[in-house]
N, C-alpha and C positions, 0 to 999 in steps of 0.2 A: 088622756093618756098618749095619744097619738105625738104631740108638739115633745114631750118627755123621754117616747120612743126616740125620735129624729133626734133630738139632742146627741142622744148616749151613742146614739148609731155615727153620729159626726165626730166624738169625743174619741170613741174608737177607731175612727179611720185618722184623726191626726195620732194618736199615739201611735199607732202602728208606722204611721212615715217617720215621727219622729225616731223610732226605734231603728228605722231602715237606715236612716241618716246618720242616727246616735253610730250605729255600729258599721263601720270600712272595713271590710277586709282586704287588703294588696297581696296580688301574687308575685313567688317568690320572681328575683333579679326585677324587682318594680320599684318605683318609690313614687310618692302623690306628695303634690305642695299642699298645705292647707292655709288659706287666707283666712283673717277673720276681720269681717268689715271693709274689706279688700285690701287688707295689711298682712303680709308674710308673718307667719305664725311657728310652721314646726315644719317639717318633713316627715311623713309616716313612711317605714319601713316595711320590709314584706310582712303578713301576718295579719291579726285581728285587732284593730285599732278604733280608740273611742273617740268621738267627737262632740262637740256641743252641736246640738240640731240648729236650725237657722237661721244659727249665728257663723260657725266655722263653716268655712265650703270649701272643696276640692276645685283648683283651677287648672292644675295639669297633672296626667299622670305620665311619667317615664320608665321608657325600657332601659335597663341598665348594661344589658346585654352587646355583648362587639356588634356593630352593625356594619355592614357590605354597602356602599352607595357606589353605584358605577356614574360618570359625570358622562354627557357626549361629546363627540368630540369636537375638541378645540384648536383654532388655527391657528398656529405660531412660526414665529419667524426667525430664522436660522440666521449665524454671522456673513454668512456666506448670499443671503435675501434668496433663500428661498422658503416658500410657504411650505409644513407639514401640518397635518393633524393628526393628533395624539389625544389617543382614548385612555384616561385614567382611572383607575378604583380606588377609592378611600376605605379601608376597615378602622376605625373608631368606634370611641366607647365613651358612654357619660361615667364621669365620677364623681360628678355635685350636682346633683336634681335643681340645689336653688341658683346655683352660677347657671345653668344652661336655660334657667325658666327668665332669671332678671338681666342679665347680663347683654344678653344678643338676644336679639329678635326671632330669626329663624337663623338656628345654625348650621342646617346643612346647606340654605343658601351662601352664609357666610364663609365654609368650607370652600364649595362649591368655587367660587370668586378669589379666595384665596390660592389655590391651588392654579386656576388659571395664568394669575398674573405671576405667581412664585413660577411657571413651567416659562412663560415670556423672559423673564431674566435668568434663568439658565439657560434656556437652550439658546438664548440672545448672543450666549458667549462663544459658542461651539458649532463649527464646522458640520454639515450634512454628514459627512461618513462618520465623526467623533458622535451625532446624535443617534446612529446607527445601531453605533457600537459601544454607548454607556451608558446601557439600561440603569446598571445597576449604579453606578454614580448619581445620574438622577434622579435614582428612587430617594437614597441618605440624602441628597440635598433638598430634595421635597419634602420628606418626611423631618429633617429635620429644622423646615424654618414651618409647617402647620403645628407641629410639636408644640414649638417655641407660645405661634400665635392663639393657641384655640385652650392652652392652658388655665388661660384668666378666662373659660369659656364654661369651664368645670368636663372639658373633654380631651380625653388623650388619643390621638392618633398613631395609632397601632403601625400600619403598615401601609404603605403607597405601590403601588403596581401600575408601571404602563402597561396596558395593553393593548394598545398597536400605535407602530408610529408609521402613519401612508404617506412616502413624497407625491411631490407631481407625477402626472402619468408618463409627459416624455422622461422624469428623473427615471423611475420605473422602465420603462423600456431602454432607456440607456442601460441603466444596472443588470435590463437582463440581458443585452448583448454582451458585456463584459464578460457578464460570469458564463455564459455559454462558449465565448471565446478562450476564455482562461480553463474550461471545461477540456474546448477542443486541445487546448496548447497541452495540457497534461497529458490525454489522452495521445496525440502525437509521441511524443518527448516516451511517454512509455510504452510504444508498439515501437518505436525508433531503439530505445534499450533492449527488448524484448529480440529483437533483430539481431541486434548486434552482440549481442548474448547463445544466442541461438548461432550465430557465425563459427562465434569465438569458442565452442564448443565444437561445431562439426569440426574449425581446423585443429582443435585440439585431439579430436578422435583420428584423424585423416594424419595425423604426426603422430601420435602413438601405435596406429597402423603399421604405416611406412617405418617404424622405427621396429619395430616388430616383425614386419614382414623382413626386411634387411638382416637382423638379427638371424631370422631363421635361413635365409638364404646364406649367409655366412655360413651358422652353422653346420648348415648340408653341405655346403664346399671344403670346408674344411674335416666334415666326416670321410665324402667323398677321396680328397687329396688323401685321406690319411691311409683309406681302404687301398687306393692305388699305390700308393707307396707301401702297404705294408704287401701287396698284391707283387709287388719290381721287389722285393726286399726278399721274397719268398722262391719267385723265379728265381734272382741271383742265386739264392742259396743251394736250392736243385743242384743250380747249372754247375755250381764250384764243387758242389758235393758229387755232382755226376763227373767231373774231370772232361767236360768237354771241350775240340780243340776246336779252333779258327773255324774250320769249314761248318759244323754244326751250327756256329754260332750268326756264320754267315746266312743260313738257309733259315734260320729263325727269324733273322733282320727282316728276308727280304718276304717272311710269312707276313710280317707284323705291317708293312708297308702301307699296305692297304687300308687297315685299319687306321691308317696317322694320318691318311691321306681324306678321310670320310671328315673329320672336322672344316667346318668352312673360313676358320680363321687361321688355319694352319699353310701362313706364308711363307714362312723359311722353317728347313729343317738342317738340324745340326747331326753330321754323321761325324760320329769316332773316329778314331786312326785307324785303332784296331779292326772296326767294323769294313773299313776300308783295305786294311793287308788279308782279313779273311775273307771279302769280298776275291780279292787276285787270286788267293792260294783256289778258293772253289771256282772259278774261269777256267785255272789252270788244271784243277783236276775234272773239270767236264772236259776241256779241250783233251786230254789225253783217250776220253771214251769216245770220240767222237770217230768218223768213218776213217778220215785219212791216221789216228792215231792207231789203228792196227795194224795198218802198212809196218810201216817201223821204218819211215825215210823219211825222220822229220830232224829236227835242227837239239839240240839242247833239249828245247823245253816243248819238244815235239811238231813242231811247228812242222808243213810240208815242205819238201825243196824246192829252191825257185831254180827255172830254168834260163839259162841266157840264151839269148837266140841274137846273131847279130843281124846286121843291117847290111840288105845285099846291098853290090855293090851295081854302078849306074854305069856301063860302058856309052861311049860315044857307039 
């Protein structure tokens, strides 16, 4: 019984592998090649899939999935001879499980190499600051000459990204003295406007001022002139309306004198005729109040007598 046991005991552990075998299941965005005999056979897709036990075999399985491969960086040489290194990332994706199994060997080394020498004749073309400043040009011409080669590969390259492009180091400290200079020059040129801005204001405030100040200093002079003139306009009128004569008008003048005389620009004064015949007529009537005018032996206009006295004579 024992040799009949082992049998059955052996018969069930191969159906059981065969069963394991018989039955694949792939997860989904997967695909497995299946050889049979080591001849390409079928592609199984995601799901529950049957096989013949060991005869068909699984040789590879693939992710289907966009994949991320970052490359390190690579040394390339500008039109100009100089050396950078430029770090790139490939996102690709298989689209034929049997082109990426037969086709090429390993295809991300195939990328890989591709991509270096396609970055060699572009950036072969272009000047340091042109490789500086067109990311984005040589991403579409990377992308589009792996596009091109990795098709017959059964994989499409999605998208290319530099991620860093490093000159040399003195290129690098050159660059950054520039841009600190071109920093400083802004920053000049706009404390320099700032200045001159700020000027061009105070002298605009400093002229509006003055234009203002002026303005009002007119205006008060010409309030002024007006007060006094209507101030001489008012007297006149009094005085015509009072009927006053010559002398009145003289003793007024010679009130106001003092008054004309208190200004410090006041170098010529202009006297009237008039102020001048009432000036005489009041002389002459003070001279009549005066001590010899009550005598009564004065001339005309009251004047005293002159005496003649002659000149004695000189005898031998």
């Amino acid at each position: 019984m024992e040799p009949i046991i082992i049998v059955l005991i052996i018969l069930v552990v191969l159906v059981f592998i065969a069963l394991i075998k018989t039955i694949q299941v792939i997860p989904q965005a997967s695909a497995a090649i299946v050889e049979r005999f080591g001849r390409y056979t079928r592609t199984l897709n995601a799901g529950l899939n049957i096989v013949v036990p060991f005869i068909d075999s699984i040789r590879n399985r693939i992710d289907l999935r966009e994949q991320v491969v970052p490359f390190p960086p690579q040394p390339v040489i500008t039109q100009d001879n100089l050396v950078v290194n430029i770090d790139t990332v490939i996102y690709y994706q298989v689209t034929d499980a049997r082109a990426a199994t037969y086709e090429v060997a390993s295809y991300i080394q195939a990328i890989e190499q591709l991509t270096v020498t396609t970055l060699r004749n572009i950036i072969g073309g272009m000047d340091l600051e042109r490789t500086l400043t067109s990311r984005e040009e040589i991403n579409a011409a990377l992308r589009g000459v792996l596009d091109e080669a990795t098709g017959k590969w059964g994989i499409r390259v999605n998208r290319v990204e530099l991620k860093a492009i490093e000159p040399p180091t003195s290129i690098q400290d050159s660059m950054e003295k520039q841009m600190r200079a071109d920093r400083d020059k802004r920053a000049a040129i706009l404390t320099a406007e700032g200045i001159r801005q700020s000027q061009i204001l105070t002298a605009e405030g400093e002229k509006q001022s003055a234009i203002l100040r002026a303005e009002g200093e007119a205006r008060a002079a010409a309030l002024r002139a007006e007060g006094e003139a209507q101030a001489i306009r008012t007297v006149f009128e009094s005085i015509h309306a009072g009927d006053a004569d010559q002398k009145l008008l003289a003793y007024q003048y010679l009130q106001m004198l003092p008054k004309i005389a208190e200004g410090d620009a006041n170098k010529l004064w202009i006297v009237p005729s008039e102020i001048g015949d009432a000036l005489k007529g009041l002389s002459g009537a003070m001279g009549n109040f005066g001590p010899m005018g009550g005598m009564g032996g004065g001339g005309p206009q009251g004047n005293p007598p002159t005496e003649r006295r002659e000149k004695p004579s000189v005898t031998d």
